[in-house]
PDB file of N, H, CA, C and O in Angstrom:
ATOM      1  N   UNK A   1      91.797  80.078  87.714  1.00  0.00           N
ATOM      2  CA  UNK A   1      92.559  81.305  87.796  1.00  0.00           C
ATOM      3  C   UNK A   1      91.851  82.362  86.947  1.00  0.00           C
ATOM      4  O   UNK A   1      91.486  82.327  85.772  1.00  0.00           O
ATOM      5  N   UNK A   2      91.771  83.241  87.813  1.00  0.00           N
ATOM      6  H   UNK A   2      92.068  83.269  88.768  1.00  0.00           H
ATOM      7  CA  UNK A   2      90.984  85.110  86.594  1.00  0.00           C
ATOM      8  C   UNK A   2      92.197  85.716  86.431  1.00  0.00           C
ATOM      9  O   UNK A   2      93.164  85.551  87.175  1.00  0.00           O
ATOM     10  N   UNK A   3      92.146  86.549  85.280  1.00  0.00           N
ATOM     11  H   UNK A   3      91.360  86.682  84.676  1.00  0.00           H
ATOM     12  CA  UNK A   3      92.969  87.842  85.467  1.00  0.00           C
ATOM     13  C   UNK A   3      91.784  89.004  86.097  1.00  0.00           C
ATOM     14  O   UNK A   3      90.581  88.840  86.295  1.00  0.00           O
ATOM     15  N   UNK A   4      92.477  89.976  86.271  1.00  0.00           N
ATOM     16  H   UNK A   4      93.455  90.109  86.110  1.00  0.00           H
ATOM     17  CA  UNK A   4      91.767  91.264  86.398  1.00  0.00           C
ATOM     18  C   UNK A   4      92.494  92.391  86.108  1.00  0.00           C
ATOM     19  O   UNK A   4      93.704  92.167  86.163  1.00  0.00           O
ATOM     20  N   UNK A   5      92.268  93.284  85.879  1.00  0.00           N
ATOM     21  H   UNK A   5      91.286  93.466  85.834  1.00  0.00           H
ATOM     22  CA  UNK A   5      93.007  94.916  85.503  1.00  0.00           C
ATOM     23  C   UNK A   5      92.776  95.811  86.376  1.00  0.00           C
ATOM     24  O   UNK A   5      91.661  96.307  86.536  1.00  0.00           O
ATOM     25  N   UNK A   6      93.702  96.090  86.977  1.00  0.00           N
ATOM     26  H   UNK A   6      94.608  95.688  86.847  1.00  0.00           H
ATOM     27  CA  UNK A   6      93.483  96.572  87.731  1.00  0.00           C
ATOM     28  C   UNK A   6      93.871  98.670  88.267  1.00  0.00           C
ATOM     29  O   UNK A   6      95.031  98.929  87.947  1.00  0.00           O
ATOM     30  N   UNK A   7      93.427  99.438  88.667  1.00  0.00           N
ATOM     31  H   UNK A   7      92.484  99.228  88.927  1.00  0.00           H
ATOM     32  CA  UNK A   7      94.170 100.731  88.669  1.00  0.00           C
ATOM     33  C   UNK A   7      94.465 101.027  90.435  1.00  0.00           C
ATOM     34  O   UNK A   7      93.686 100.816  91.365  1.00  0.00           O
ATOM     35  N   UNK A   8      95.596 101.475  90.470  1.00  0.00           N
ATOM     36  H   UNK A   8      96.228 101.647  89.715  1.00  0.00           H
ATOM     37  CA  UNK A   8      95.760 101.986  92.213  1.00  0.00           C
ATOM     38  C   UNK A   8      96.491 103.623  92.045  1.00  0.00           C
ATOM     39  O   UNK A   8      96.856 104.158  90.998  1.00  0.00           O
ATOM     40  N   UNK A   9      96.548 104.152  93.395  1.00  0.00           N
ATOM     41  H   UNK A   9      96.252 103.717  94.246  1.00  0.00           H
ATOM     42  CA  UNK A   9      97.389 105.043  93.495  1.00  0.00           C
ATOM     43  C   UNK A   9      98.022 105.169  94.911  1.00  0.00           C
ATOM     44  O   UNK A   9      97.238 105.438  95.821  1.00  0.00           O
ATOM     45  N   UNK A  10      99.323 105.012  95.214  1.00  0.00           N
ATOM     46  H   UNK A  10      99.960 104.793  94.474  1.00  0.00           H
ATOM     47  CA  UNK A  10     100.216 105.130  95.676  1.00  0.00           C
ATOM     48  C   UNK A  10     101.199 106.559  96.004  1.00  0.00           C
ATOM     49  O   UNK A  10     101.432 107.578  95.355  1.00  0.00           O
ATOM     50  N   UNK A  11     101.495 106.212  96.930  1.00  0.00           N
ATOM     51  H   UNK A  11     101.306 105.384  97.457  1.00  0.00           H
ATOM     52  CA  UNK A  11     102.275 107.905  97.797  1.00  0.00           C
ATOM     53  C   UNK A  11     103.421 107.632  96.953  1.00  0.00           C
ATOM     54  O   UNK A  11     103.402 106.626  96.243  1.00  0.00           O
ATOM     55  N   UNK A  12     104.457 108.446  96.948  1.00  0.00           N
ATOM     56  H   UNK A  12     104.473 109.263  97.525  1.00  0.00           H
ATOM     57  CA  UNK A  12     105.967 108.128  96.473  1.00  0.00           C
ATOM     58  C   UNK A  12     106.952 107.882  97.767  1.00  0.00           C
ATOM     59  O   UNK A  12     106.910 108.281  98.931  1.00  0.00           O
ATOM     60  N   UNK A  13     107.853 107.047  97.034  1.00  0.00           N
ATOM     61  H   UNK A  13     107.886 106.723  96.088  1.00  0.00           H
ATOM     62  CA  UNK A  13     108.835 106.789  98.655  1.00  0.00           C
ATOM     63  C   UNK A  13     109.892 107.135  98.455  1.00  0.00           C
ATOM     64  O   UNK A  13     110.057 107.172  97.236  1.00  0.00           O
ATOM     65  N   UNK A  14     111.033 107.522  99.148  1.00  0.00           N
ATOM     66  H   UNK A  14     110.899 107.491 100.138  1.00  0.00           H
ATOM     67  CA  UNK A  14     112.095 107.859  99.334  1.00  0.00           C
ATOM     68  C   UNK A  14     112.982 107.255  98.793  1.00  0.00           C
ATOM     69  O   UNK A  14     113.744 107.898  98.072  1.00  0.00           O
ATOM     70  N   UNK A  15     113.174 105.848  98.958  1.00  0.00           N
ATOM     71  H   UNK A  15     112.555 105.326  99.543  1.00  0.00           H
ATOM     72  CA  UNK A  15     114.513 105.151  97.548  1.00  0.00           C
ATOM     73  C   UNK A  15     113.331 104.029  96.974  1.00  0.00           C
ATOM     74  O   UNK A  15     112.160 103.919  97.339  1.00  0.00           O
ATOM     75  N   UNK A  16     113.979 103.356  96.087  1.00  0.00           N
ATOM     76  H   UNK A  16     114.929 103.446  95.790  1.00  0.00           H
ATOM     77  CA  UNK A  16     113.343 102.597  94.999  1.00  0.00           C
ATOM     78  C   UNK A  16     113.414 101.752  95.882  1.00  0.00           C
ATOM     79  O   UNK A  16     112.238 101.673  96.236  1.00  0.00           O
ATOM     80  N   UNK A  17     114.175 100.811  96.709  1.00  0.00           N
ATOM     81  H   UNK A  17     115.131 100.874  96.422  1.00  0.00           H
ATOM     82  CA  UNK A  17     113.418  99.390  97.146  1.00  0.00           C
ATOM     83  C   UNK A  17     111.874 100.083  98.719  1.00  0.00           C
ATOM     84  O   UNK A  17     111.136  99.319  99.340  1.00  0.00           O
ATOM     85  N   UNK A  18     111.901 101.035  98.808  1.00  0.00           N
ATOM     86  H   UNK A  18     112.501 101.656  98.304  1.00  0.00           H
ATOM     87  CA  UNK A  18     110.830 101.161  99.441  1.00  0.00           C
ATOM     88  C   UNK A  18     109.648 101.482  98.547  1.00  0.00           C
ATOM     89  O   UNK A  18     108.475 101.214  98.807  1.00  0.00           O
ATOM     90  N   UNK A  19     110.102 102.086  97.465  1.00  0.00           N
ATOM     91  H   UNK A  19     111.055 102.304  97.254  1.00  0.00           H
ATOM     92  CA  UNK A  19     108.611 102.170  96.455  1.00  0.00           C
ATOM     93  C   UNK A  19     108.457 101.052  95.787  1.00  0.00           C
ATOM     94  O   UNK A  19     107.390 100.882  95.195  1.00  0.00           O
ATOM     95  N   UNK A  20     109.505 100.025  95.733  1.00  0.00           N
ATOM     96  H   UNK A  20     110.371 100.163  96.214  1.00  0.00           H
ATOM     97  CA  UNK A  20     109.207  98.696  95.075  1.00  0.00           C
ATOM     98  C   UNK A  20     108.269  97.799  96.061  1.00  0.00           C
ATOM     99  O   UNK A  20     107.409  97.007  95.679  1.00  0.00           O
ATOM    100  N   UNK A  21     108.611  98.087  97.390  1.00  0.00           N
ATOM    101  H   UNK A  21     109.310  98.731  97.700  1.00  0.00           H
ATOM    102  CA  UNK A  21     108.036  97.378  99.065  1.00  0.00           C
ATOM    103  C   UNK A  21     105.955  97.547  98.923  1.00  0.00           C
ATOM    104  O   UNK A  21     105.014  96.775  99.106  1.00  0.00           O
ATOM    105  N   UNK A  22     106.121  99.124  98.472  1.00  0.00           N
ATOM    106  H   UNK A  22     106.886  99.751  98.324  1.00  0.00           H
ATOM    107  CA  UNK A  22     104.702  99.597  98.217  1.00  0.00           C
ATOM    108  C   UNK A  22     104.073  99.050  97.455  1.00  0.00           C
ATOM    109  O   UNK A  22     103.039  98.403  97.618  1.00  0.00           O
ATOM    110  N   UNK A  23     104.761  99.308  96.377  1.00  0.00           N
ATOM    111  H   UNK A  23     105.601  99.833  96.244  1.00  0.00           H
ATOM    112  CA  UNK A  23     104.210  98.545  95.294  1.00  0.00           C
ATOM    113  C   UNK A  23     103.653  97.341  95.098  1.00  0.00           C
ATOM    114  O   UNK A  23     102.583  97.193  94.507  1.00  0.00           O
ATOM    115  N   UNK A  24     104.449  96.261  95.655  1.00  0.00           N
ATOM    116  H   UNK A  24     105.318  96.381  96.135  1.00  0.00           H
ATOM    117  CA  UNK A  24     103.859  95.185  95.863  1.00  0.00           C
ATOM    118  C   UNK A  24     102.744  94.754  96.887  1.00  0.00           C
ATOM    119  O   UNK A  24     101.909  93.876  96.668  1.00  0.00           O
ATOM    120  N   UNK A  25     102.878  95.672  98.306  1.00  0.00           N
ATOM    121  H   UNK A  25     103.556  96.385  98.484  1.00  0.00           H
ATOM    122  CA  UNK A  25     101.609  95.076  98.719  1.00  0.00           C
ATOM    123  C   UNK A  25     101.219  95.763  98.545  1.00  0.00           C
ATOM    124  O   UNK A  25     100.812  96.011  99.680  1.00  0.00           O
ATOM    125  N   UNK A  26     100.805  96.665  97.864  1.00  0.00           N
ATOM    126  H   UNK A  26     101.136  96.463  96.942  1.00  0.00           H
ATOM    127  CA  UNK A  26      99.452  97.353  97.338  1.00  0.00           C
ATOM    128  C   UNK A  26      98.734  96.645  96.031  1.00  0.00           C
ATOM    129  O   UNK A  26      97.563  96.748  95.667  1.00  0.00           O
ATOM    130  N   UNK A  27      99.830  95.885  95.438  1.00  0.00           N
ATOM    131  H   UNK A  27     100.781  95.801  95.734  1.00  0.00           H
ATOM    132  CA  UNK A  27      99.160  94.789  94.268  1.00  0.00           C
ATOM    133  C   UNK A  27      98.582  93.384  95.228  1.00  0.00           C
ATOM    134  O   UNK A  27      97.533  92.755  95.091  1.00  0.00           O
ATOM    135  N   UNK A  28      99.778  93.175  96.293  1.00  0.00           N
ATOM    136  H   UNK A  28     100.630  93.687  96.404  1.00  0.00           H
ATOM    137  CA  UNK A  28      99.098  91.972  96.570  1.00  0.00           C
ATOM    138  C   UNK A  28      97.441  92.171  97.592  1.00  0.00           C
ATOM    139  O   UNK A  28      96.853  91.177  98.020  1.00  0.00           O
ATOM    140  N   UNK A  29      97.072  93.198  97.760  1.00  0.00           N
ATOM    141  H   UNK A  29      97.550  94.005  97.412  1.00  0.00           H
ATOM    142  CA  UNK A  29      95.888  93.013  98.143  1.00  0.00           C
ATOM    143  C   UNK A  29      94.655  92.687  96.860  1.00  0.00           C
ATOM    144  O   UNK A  29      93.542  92.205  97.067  1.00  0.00           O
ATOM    145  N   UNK A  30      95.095  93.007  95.825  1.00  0.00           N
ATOM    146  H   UNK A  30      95.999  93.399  95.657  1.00  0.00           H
ATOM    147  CA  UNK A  30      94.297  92.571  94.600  1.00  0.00           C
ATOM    148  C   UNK A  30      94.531  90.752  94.354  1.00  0.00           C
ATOM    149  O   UNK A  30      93.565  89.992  94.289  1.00  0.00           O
ATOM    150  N   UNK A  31      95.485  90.441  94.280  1.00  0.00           N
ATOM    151  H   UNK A  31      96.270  91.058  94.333  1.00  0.00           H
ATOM    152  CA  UNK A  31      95.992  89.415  93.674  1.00  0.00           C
ATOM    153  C   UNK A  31      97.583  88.956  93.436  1.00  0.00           C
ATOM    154  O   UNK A  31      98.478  89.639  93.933  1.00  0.00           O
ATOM    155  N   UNK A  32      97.829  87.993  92.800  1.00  0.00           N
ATOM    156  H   UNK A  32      97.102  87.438  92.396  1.00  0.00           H
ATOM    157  CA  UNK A  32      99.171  87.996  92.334  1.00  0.00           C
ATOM    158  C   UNK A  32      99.605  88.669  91.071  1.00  0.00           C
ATOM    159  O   UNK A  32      99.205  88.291  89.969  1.00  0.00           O
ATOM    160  N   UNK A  33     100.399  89.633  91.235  1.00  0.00           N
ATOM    161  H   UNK A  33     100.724  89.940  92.129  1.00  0.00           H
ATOM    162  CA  UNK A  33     100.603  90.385  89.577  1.00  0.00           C
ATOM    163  C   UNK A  33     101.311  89.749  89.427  1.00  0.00           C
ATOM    164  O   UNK A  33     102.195  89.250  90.122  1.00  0.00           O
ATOM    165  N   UNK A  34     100.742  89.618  87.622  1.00  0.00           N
ATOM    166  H   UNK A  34     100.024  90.024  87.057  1.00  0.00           H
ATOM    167  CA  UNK A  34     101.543  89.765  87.110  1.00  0.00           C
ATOM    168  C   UNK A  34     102.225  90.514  85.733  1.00  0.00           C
ATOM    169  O   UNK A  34     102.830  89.983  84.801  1.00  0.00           O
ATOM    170  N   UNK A  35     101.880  92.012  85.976  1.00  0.00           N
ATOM    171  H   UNK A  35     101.389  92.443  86.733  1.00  0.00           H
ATOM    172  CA  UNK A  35     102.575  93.059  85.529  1.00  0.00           C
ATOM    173  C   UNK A  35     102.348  94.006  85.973  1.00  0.00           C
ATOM    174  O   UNK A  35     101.146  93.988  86.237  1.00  0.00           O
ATOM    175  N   UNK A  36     102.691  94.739  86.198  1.00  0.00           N
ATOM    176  H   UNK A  36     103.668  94.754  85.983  1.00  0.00           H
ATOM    177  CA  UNK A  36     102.917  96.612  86.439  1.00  0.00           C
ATOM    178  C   UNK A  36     103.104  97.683  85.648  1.00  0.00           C
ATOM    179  O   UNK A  36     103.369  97.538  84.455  1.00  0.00           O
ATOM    180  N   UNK A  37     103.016  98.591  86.082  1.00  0.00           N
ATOM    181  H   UNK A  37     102.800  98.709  87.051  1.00  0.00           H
ATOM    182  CA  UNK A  37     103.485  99.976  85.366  1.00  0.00           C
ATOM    183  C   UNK A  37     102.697 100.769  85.983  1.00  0.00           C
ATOM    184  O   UNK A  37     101.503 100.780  86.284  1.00  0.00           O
ATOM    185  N   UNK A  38     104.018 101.753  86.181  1.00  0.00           N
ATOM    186  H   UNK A  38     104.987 101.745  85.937  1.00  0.00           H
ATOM    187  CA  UNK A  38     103.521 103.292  86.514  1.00  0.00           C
ATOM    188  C   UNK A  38     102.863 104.186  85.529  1.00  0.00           C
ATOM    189  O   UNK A  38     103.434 104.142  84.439  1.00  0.00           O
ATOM    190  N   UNK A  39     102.078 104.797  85.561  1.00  0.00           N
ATOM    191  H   UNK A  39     101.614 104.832  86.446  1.00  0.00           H
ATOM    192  CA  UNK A  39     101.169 105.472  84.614  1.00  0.00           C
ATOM    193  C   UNK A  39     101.403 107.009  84.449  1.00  0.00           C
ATOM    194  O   UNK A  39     101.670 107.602  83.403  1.00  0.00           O
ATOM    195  N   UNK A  40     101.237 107.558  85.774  1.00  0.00           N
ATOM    196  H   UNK A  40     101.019 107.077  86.624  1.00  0.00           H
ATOM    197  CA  UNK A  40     101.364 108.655  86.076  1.00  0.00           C
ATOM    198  C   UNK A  40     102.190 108.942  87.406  1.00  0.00           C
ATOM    199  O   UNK A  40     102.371 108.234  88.397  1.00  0.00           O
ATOM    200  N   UNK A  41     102.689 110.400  87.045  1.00  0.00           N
ATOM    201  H   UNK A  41     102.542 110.975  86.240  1.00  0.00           H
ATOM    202  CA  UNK A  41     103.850 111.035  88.807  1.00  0.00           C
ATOM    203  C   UNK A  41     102.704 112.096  88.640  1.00  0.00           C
ATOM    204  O   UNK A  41     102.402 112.455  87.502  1.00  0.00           O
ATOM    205  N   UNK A  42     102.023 112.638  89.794  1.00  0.00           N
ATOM    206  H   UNK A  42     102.269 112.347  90.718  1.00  0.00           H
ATOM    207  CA  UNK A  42     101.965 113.652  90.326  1.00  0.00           C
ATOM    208  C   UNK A  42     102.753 114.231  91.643  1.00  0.00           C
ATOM    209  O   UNK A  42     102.585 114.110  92.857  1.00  0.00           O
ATOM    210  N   UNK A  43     103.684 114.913  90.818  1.00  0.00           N
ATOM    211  H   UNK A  43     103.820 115.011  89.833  1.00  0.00           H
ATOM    212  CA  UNK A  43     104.989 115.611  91.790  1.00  0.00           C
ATOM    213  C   UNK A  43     104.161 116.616  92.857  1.00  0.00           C
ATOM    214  O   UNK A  43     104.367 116.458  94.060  1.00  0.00           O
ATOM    215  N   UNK A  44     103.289 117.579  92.432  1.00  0.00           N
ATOM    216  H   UNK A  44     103.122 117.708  91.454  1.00  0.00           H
ATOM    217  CA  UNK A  44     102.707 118.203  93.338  1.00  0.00           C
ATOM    218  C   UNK A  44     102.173 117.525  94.568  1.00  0.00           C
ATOM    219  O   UNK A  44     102.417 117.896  95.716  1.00  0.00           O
ATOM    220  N   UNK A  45     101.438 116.521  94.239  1.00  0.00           N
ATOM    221  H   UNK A  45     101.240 116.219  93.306  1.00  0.00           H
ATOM    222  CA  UNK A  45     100.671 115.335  94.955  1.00  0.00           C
ATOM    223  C   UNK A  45     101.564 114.228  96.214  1.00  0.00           C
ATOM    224  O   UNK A  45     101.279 113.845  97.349  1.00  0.00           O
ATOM    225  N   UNK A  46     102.735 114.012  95.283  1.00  0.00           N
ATOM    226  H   UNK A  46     102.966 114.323  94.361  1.00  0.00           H
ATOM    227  CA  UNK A  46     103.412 113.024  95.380  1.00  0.00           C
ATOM    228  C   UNK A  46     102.579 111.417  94.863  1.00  0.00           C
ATOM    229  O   UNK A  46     103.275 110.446  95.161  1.00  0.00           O
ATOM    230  N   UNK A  47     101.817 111.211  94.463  1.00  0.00           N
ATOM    231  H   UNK A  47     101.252 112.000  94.221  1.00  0.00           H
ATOM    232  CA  UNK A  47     101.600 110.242  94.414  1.00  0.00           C
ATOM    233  C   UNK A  47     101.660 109.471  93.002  1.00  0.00           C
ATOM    234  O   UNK A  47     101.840 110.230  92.049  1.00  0.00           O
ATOM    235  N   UNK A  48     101.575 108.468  92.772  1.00  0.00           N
ATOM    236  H   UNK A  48     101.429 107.852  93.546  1.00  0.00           H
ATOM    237  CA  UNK A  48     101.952 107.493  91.487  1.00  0.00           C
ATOM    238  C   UNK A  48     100.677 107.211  91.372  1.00  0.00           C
ATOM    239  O   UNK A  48      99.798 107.372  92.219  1.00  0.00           O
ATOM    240  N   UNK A  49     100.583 106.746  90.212  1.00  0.00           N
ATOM    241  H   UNK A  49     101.297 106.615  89.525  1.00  0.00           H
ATOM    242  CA  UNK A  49      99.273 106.129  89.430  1.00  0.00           C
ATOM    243  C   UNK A  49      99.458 104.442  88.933  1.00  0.00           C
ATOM    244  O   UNK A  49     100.018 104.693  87.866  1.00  0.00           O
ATOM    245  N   UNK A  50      99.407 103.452  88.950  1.00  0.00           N
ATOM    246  H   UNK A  50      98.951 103.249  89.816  1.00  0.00           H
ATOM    247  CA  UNK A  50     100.055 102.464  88.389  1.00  0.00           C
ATOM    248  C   UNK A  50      98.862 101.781  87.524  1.00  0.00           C
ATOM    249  O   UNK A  50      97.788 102.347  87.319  1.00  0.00           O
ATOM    250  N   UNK A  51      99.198 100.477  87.041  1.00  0.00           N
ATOM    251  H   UNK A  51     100.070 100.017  87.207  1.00  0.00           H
ATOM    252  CA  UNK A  51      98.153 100.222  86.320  1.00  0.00           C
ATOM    253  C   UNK A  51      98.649  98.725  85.603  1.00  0.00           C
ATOM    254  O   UNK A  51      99.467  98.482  84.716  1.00  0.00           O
ATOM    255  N   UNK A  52      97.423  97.533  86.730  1.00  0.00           N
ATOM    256  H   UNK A  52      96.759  97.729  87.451  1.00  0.00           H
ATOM    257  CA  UNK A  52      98.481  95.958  86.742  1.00  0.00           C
ATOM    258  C   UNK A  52      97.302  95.204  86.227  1.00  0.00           C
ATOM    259  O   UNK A  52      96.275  95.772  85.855  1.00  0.00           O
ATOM    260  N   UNK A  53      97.527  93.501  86.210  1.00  0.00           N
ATOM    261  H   UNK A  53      98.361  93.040  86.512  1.00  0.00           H
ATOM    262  CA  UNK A  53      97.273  92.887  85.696  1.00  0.00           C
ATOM    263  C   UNK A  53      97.319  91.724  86.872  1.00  0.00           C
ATOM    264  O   UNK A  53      98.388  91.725  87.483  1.00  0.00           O
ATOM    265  N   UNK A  54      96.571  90.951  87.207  1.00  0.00           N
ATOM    266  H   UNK A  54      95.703  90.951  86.710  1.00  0.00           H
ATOM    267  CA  UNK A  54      96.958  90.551  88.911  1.00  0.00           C
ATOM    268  C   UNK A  54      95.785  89.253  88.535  1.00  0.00           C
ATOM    269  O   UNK A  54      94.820  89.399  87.784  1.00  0.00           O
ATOM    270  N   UNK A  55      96.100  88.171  89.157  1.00  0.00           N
ATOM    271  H   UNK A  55      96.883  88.052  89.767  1.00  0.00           H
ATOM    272  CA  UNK A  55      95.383  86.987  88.844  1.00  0.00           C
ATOM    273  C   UNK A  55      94.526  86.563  90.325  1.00  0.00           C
ATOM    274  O   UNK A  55      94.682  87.217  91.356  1.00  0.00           O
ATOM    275  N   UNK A  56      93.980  85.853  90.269  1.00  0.00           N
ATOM    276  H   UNK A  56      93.853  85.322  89.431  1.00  0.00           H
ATOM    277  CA  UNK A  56      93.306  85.699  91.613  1.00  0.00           C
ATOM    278  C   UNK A  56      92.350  83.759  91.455  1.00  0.00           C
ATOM    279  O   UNK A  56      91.661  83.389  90.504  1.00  0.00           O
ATOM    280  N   UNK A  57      92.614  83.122  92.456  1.00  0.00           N
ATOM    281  H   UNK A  57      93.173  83.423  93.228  1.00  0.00           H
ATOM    282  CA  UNK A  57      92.261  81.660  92.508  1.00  0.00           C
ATOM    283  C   UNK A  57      90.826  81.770  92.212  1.00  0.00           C
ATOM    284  O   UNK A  57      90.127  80.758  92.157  1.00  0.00           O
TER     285      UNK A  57
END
């Protein structure tokens, strides 16, 4: 098992279980996280910044 660190950016969604929906497969194409956090909102943009920790076989 690796870790890795990882950075993405993501659109914003309309209610929280659809930005939670994003969220995850946009981690699971890295790996399995396991942690998150949002980093940054760019409201102009709409988009999120996050910033995980994701393991991989």
């Amino acid at each position: 098992m690796t870790t890795h660190f990882i950075t993405a950016e993501i659109t914003m969604q309309e209610s929280v279980a659809d930005l939670h929906q994003e969220i995850s497969a946009t981690l699971s194409n890295y790996g399995q996280p396991l942690r998150w956090a949002v980093t940054s909102i760019d409201a102009q943009q709409q988009t999120l910044a996050l910033e995980a920790v994701v393991t991989t076989d």
